[in-house]
C-alpha positions in Angstrom: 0.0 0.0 0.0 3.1 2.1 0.8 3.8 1.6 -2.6 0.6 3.2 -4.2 0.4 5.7 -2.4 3.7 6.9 -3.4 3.0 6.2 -7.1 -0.3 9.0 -7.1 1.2 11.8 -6.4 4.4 10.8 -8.4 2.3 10.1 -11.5 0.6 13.0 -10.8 3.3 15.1 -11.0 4.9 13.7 -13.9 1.9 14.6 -15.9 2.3 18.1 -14.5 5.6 18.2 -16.2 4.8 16.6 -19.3 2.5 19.1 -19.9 4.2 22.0 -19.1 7.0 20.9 -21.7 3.9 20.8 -24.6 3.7 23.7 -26.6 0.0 25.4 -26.2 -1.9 28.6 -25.6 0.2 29.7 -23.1 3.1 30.1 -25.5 0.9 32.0 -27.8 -0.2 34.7 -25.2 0.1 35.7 -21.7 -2.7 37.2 -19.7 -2.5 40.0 -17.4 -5.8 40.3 -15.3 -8.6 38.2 -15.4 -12.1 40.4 -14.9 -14.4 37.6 -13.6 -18.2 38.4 -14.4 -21.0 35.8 -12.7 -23.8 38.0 -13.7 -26.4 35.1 -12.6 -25.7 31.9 -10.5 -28.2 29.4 -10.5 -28.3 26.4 -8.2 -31.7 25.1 -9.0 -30.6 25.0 -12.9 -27.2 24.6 -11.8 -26.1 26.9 -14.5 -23.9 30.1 -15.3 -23.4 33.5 -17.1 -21.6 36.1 -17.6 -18.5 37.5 -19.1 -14.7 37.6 -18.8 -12.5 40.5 -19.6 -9.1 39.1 -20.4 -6.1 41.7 -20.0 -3.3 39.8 -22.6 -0.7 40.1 -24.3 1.2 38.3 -27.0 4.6 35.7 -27.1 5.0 35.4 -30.6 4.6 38.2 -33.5 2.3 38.5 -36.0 -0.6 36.8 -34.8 -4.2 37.0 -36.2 -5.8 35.6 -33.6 -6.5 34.9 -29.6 -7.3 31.9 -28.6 -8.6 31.0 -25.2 -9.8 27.9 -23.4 -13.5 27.3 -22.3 -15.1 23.9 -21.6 -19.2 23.2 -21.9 -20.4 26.6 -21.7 -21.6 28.1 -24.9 -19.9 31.5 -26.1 -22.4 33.8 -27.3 -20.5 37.1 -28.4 -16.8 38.2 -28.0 -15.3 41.8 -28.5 -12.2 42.4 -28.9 -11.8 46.4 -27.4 -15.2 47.5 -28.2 -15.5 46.2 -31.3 -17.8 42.8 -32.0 -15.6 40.3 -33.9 -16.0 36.5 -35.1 -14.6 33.6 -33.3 -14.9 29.8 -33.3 -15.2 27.5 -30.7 -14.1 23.7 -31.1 -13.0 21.4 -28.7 -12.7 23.6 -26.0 -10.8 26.3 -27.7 -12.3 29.9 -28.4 -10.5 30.7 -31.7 -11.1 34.9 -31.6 -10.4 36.8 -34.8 -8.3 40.2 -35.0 -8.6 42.3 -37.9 -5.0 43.6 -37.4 -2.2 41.1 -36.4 -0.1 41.9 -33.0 2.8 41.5 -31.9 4.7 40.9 -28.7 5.1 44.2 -26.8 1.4 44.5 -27.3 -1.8 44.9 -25.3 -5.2 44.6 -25.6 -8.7 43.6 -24.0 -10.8 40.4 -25.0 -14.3 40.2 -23.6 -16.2 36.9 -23.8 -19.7 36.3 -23.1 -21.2 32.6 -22.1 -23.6 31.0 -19.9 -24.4 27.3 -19.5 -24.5 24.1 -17.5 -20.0 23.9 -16.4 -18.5 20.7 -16.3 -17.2 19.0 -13.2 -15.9 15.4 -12.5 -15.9 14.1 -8.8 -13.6 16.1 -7.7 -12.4 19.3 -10.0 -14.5 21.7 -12.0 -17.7 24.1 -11.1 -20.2 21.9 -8.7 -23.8 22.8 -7.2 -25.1 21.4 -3.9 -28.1 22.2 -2.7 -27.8 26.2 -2.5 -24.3 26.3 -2.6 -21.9 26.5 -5.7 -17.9 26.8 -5.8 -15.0 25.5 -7.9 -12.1 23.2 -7.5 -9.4 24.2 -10.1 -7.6 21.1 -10.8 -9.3 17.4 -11.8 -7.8 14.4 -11.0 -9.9 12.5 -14.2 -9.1 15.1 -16.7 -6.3 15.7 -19.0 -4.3 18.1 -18.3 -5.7 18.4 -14.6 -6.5 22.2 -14.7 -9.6 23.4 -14.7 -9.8 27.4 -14.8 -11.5 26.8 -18.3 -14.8 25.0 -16.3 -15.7 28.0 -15.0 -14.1 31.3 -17.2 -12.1 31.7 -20.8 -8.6 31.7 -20.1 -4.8 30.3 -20.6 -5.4 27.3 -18.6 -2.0 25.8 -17.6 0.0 25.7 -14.3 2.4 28.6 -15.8 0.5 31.2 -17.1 0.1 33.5 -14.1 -2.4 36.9 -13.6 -4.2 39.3 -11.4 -8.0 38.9 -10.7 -10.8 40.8 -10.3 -13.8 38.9 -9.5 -17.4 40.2 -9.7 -20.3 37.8 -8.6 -24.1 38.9 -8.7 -26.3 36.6 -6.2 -29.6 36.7 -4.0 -29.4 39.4 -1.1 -29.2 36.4 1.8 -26.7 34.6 -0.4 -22.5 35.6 0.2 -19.5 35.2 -1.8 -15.9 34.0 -1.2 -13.3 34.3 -3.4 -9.2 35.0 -3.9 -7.6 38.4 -2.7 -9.5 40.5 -0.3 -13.0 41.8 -0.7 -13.5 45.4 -2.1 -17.0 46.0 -1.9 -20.9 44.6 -1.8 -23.2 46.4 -3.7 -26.7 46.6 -3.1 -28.6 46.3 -6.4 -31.7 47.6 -5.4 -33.7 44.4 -7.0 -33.0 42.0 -4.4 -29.5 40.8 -5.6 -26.0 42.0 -4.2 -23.0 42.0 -6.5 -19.6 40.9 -4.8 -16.0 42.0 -5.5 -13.6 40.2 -4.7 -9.4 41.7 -6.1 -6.5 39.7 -5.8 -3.3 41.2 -6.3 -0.9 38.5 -6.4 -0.5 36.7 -10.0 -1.7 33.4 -9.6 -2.7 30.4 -12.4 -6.1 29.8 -13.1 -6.8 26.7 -11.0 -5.9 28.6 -7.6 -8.7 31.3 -9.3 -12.0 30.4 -6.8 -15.5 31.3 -6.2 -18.1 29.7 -3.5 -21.2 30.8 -3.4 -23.9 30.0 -0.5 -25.4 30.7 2.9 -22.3 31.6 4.5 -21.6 33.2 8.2 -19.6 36.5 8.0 -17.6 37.5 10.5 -16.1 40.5 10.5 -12.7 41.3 12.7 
């Protein structure tokens, strides 16, 4: 038993490495700041929506395109700036059009706009219980293991590193947790209170968390 135990993790982290040595998104671009938009939560559908501004910028010159990871949601517009632009999405990849080519040195905003049902195994991905919904960023049944793209489009590997901000609209007697420290609750007048949660620190996209329910605060 000694044995197997000691085999988990060390498969584990092989496959860790493996894929961090695999060329992907993450050497195409590099995001910045992730701003996280959960514009509805629902437990009794157990669904999503909302949209993600993506801060990025490129590794490579020339490139026509952004591509971004989302799993099981369905995409319904992206912007690039302000401006409306086409994109595909296959096998989990948002493929977003540019009209101009960039090159490294640059920046600019993508904003991606999705709602759905988001996929979770037994342990990793975006999971509902009873009133309560939250993620778990890594999977132990999925391949590669992170899991930032269950929830929010993104450069989904254990390298690429950003800032958050996190915005999550929910029932008045609901909370919400997430990374960094909170900034402010808003009170939207209509029964719902939108939540802000800023984390300063750049972290990967499966320490990026949310947990939504009928939580206790206590305030120091």
């Amino acid at each position: 038993m000694r044995y197997i135990l000691l085999a988990i993790p060390f498969l584990f982290i092989s496959s860790l490495k493996a894929q961090s040595s695999d060329p992907g998104i993450g050497d195409t671009i590099h995001a910045i700041h992730y701003s996280l938009h959960l514009t509805d939560v629902n437990t009794s559908d157990k669904t999503i929506a909302g949209f993600t501004e993506v801060e990025l910028t490129p590794r490579v010159n020339d490139l026509g395109y952004i591509p971004l990871e989302l799993k099981s949601l369905t995409v319904d517009s992206v912007y690039v700036g302000q401006s409306l632009t086409t994109f595909t999405h296959q096998d989990e990849v948002i493929r977003i059009d540019l009209v101009t080519p960039v090159n490294t040195g640059d920046t600019l905003s993508v904003t991606v706009y999705y709602h759905g049902q988001p996929f979770h195994e037994s342990w990793g991905g975006f999971h509902f219980s009873g009133d309560y919904a939250f993620n778990l960023g890594v999977g132990f049944v999925s391949i590669p293991h992170n899991l930032g793209k269950a929830w929010f489009p993104c450069v989904d590997d254990f390298t690429d590193r950003a800032t958050y901000d996190l915005y999550v609209t929910v029932d008045s007697a609901k909370k919400v947790t997430g990374d960094g420290l909170l900034q402010e609750v808003t009170d939207n007048g209509n029964g719902t209170k939108t939540w802000h949660w800023y984390e300063s620190h750049s972290i990967p996209t499966y320490l990026a968390s949310v947990a939504v329910g009928d939580y206790t605060l206590y305030e120091d």
